[in-house]
N, C-alpha and C positions, 0 to 999 in steps of 0.2 A: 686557225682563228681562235682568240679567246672568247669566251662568252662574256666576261666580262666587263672586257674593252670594249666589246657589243652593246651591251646594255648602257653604258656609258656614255655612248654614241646613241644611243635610242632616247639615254635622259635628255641631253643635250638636242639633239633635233626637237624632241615635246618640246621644250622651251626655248626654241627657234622658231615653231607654228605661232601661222597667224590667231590659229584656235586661242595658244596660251596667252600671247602677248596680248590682245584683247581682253580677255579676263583677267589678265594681271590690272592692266589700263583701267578697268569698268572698277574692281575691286578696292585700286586704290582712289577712285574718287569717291565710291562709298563711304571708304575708309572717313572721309572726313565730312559725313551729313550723317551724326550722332541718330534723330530718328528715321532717316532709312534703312540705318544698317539694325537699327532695334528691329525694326517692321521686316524686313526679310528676313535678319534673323527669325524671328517670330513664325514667318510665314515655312521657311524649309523645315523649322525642328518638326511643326504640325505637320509639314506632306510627308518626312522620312515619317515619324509617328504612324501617320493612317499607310503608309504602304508597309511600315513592319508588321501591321495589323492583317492588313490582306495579305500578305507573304504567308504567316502564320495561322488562316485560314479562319481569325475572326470576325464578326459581322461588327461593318460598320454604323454609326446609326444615320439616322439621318440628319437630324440636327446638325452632327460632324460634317457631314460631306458639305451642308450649308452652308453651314460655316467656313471650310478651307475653300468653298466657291467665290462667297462674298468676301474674303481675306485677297483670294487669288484677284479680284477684278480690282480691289481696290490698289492691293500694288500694281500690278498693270496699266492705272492710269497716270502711273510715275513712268515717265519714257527713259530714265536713266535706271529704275529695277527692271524695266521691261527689258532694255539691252542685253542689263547683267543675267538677268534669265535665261533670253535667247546664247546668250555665250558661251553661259555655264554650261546649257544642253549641248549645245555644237562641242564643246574639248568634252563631255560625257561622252557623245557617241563617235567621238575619236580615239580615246581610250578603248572603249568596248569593241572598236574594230581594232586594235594595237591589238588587246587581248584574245580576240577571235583567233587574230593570225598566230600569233603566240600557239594558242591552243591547239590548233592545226597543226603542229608540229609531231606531233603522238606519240612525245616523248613523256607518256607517264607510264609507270612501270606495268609491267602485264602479270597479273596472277594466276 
């Protein structure tokens, strides 16, 4: 078996799931509603922002979390960001399980 040829086979399945092909679909109709894709834009770089924040074990304040609350409701009542969100998370936490199993492998060297 090449590992390879495997992984090749693993790109190629990812994007033969339903996970991806929906996200490609949600992403390209984004693609052409100029202010929703400013406003999601807008809305992930603040969530990656405040979780690099807590990853790094800074305090948020509170205004911030107000703020990406009332940011987060108002995209949410767009039912086509609201998809692309739910999507976006579904192929996340399909990746994270690829990676899980990946990791299970306990092929990292032993010292």
């Amino acid at each position: 078996m090449n590992v390879y040829e495997e992984s090749h086979k693993l790109a190629k399945a990812i994007k033969e799931s339903e996970e991806y092909k929906q996200l490609k679909t949600l992403s390209e109709k984004i693609e052409e509603k100029n202010e929703l894709k400013s406003m999601l834009k807008d809305f992930m770089e603040k969530q990656v922002e405040m979780q690099t924040k807590q990853m790094l074990g800074e305090e948020i304040s509170t205004n911030a979390l107000e703020d990406i609350q009332k940011l987060s409701a108002i995209v949410m009542q767009d039912p086509l960001a609201a998809e692309y969100l739910q999507a976006q998370m579904r192929f996340g936490i399909m990746l994270q399980d690829v990676y899980k199993i990946i990791g299970e492998t306990g092929a990292v060297a032993q010292f």
